[in-house]
Structure formats: C-alpha cells, structure tokens
C-alpha positions in Angstrom: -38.5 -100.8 166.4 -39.5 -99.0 163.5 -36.1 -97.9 162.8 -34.9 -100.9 163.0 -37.6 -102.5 160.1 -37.1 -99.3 158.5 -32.8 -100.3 158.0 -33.6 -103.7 157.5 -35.8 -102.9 154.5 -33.1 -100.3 153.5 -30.7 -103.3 153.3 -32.7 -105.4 151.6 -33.6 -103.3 148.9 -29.7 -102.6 148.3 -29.1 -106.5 148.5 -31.2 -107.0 145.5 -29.9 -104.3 143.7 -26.1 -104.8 144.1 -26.0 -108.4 141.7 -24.1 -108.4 138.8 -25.1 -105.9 136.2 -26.4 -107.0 132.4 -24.5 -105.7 129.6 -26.2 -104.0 127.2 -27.2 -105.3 124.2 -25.9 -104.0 120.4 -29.2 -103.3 118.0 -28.9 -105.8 115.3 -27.5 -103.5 112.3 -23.9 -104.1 112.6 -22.9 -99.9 112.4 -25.9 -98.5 114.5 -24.2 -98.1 117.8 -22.1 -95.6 115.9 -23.1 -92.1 115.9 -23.3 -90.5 112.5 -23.3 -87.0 113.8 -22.9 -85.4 117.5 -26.6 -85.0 118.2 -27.1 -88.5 116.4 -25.9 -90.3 119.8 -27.6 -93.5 118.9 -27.5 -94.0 114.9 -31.3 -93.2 114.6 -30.5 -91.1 111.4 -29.4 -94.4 109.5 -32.4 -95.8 109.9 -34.6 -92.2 109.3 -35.1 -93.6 105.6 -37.9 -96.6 107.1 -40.6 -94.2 108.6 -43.4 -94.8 106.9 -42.4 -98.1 106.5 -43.7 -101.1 108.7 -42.2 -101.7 112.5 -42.2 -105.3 111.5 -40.4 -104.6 108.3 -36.8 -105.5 106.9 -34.0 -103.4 108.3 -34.9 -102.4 111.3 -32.9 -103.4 114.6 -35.1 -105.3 117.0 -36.3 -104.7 120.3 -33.3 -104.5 123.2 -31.5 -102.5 126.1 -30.9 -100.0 123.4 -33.7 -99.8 120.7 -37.6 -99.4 121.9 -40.1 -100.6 119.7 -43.2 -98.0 120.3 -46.6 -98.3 119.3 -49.7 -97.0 121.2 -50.4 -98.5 124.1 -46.5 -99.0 125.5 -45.4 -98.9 128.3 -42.0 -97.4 128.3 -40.1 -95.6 131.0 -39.3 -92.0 131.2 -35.8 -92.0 131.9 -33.8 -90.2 129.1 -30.3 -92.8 127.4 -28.4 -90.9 124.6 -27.3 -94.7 123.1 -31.0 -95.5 123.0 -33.2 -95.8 119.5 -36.6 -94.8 119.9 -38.7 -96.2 116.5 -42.4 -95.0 116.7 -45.4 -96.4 115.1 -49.0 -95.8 114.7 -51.7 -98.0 115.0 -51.6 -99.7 112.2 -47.9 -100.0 112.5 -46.4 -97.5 110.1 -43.0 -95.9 111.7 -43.7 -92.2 112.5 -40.6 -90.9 114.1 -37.0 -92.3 115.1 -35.0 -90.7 117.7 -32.4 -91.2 120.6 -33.4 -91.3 124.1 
C-alpha cells in the first residue's frame, strides 16, 4: 500500500514537472547576453560602471530569468547560472556589486 502511494506520488510529481518549458528571457540591454570576456559569462562587466548608482536607475536591465535584482531581504535561490546577472544593492538602494551566477 505504501508503495503503491509512494509511485503514485512519484508520478505525480513528474506529471507536473514534464509541461512545456519557458524560454528564458533576454535582459533588456540589447548586447548584455554577450559575453565580453570568458569569465564574463553574462555581460555583468558592461554594466560594472552603475555600482554606486541607484537599482532603480537608467541603464540597467530589469528583473528576469536571467538578471536578479538583490537588495537585503531577497529571497533568491542558490543554484549557480553562468548566463545569469546578479546586481546588488544596499539598503538604501545603491548597487554594490554585479556578477554572473
């Protein structure tokens, strides 16, 4: 019996996961899925020129699949994308670090 709930749960959970899958989404800035360097995997050094400047400000690339707006108190997952923009802020709002992952 239990094996039984425990294979029906087992199918379930693959049933939700097998629908069709989202594309990502490009950050707004029309070269910033484009590496600059090897390391640079997501184009986070085009943008290294805004920290200290507001999250909120002109220039940046909003918030999607691949760029993560992060100010304290996110919530963000742990898992590591190369493609992905990390921008970093403090409290008050002020960009402190941008980085892939």
């Amino acid at each position: 019996m239990i094996r039984r709930l425990a294979s029906v749960a087992a199918a379930a959970m693959l049933a939700a996961c097998a629908g069709t899958p989202l594309a990502p989404a490009i950050p707004d800035a029309p070269d910033a899925a484009v590496p600059s360097s090897p390391n640079d995997t997501c184009g986070a050094s085009m943008y290294k020129g805004l920290i200290g400047q507001s999250i909120n400000g002109p220039g940046l690339p909003g918030p999607s699949n691949l760029v993560r707006h992060i100010v304290p108190g996110s919530k963000v997952t742990a898992d590591y994308m190369a493609r992905r923009m990390n921008i970093e802020a403090d409290i008050g709002g002020t960009i402190r670090k941008i980085n892939c992952g």
